[in-house]
N, C-alpha and C positions, 0 to 999 in steps of 0.2 A: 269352172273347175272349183271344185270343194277344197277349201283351205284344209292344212295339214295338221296334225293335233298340234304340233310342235308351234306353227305358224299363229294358231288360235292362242295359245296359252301368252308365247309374245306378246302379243298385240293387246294381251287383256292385263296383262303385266304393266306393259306400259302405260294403256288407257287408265290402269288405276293410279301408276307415278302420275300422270302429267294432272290428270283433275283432283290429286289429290294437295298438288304444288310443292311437293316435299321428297325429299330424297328417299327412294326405295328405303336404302341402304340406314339412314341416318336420321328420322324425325326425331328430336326431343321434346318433352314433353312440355320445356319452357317454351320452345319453339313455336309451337302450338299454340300456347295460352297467347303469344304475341299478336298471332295473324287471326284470334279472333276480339283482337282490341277492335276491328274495323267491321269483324262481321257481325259482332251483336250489338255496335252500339256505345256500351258502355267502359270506355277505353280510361275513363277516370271518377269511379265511382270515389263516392263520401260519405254520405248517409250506410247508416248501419242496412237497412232496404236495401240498398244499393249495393250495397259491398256481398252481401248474401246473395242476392241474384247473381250476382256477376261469378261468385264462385262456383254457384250451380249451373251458369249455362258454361263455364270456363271446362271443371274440371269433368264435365259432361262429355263437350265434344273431343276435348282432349284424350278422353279415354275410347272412343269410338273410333277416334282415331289411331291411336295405338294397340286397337285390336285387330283394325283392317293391316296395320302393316306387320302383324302377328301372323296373320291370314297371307299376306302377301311371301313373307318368309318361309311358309309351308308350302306353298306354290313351286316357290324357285326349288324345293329341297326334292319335290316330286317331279315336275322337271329334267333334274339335274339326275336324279335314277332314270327316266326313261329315255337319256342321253347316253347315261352309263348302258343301258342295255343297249341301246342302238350301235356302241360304239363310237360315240360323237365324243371322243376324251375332252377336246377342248373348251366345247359348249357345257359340258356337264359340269367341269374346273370352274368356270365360270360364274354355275350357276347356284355349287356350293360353296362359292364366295359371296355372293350374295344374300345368301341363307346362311350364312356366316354373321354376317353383321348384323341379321333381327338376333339369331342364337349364337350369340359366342362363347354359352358353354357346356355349347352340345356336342357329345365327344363322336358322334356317331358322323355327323357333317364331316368333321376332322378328316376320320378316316374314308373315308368318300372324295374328297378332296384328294389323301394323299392318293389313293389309288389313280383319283383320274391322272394328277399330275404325271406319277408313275406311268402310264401308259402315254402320255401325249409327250413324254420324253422322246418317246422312240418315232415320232413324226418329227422331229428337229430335222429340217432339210437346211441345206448352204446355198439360198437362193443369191449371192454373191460372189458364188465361184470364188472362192476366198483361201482353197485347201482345206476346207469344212471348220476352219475356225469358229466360224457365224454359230455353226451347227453344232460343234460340240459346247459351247458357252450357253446354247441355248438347253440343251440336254441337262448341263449339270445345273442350270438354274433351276428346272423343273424337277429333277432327283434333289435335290437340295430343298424346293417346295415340300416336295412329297415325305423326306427325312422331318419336316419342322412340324407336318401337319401329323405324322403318325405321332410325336411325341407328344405335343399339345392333346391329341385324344388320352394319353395315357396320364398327364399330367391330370386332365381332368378325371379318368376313372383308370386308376392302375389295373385294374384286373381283365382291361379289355384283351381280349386273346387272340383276338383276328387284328388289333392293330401289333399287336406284338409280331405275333407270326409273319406280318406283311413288313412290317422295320425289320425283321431279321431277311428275308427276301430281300430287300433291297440294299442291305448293310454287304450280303454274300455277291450278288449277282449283277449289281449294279452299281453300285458304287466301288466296290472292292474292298473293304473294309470289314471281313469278315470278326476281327478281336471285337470291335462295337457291336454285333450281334450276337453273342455269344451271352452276355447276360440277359438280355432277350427272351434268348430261345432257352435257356436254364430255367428263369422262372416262368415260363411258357408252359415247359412238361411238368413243372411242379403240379401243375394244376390239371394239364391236359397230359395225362400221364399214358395213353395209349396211344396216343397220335402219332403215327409214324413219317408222316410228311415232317412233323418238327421235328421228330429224331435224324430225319435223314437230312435235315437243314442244319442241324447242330453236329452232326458228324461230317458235315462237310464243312462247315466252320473250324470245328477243331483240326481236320487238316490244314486246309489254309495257314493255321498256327502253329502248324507242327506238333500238335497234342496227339500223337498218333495213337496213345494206348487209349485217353479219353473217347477219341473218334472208335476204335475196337470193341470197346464197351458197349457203346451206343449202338453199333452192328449190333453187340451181342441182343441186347434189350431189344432190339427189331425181330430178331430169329427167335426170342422166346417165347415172343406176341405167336409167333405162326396162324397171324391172323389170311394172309393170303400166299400162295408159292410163287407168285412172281417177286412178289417184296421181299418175299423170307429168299431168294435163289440172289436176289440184288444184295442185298446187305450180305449174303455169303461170298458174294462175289467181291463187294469192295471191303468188308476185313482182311480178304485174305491177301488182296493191295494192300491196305492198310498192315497189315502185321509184315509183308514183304520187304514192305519202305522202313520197317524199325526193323528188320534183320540185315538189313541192305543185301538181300535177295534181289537178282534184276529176274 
């Protein structure tokens, strides 16, 4: 039986951790220079000859080496997408933690990470028949992953729009913290100013907080798009909730 892509990329992941003796996650580059005091030989050079060789076969392999695990970090990160599409939340969290630690200041991992996290929240089962305690601790540990990792993306590039958009989803809808997503989803449409998924995430935001005329607004700027009549009939429908709840109209 022909191994699985998934199964191949493992195994060749690992094969390159174990012969290379060094942590996926973690080689340093002094590290390195250490373990080849015994492979070249010259662990105590003195002569000026000596000292020069030793730095060119040192900072040689040294660099060969921190380009395979450059190479290895790009693996886990392609991987960790073809998880993501498979739907394998866990595996893919996993695997852009991994790729985390060659790139830790690539904002796009980040967001990749938060989503898996986000989705493998919703696999929290109570395998201790506990009254779902196990499960909900498990949940908000991974919602609480996925809140640290969209901000870390945005920390590193503020203008990213799909982590914004995705922290304001999860500020609304899963956490319940809808006032934390609100600036967000503000400078969100500053930029992405026809979007009406974020309008209709920030007018649902603004109810949560009782900003009801804000939320009306935001209707309004849906229905001016009249980019489609299902959208524009939705947002007519919730202003006219929304303006109902500020007249206290039942």
């Amino acid at each position: 039986m022909k191994r699985s892509f998934y199964t191949l990329c493992a195994v060749t992941l690992t094969a390159l951790c174990m012969g290379l003796c060094v942590s996926c996650g973690g080689a340093t580059y002094n590290s390195v220079k250490r373990m080849q005091k015994m492979e070249e030989g010259v662990s105590n050079p003195t002569t000026v000859e000596e000292l020069t060789e030793a730095i060119k076969k040192y900072d040689a392999r040294a660099l060969d080496l921190v380009t395979t695990q450059e190479q290895v970090g790009i693996w886990y990160k392609i991987l960790g997408t073809r998880y993501l599409d498979q739907q394998m939340y866990g595996e893919a969290m996993e695997c852009f933690q991994r790729a985390i630690e060659t790139f830790p200041n690539n904002a796009n991992l980040y967001y990749y990470l938060a989503v898996s996290a986000g989705y493998t929240a919703h696999t929290a089962l109570d395998f201790t028949a506990n009254g779902g305690a196990e499960a909900k601790l498990k949940q908000q540990r991974y919602l609480r992953l996925a809140e640290s990792a969209y901000q870390r993306a945005l920390t590193i590039n503020p203008k990213y729009y799909r982590a914004m958009y995705g922290i304001g989803v999860l500020y609304v809808f899963e956490l319940g913290e809808s006032e934390n997503a609100i600036p967000y989803m503000e400078e969100f449409l500053r930029n992405q100013t026809k979007d009406t998924n974020g309008m209709f995430l920030l007018a649902h935001a603004y109810c949560d907080v009782g900003e009801l005329e804000k939320a009306s607004e935001m209707y309004d700027r849906i229905i001016s798009l009249n980019s489609n009549p299902d959208l524009t009939e939705d947002a007519r429908r919730n202003k006219q909730a929304v303006l109902n709840a500020l007249h206290g109209v039942q």
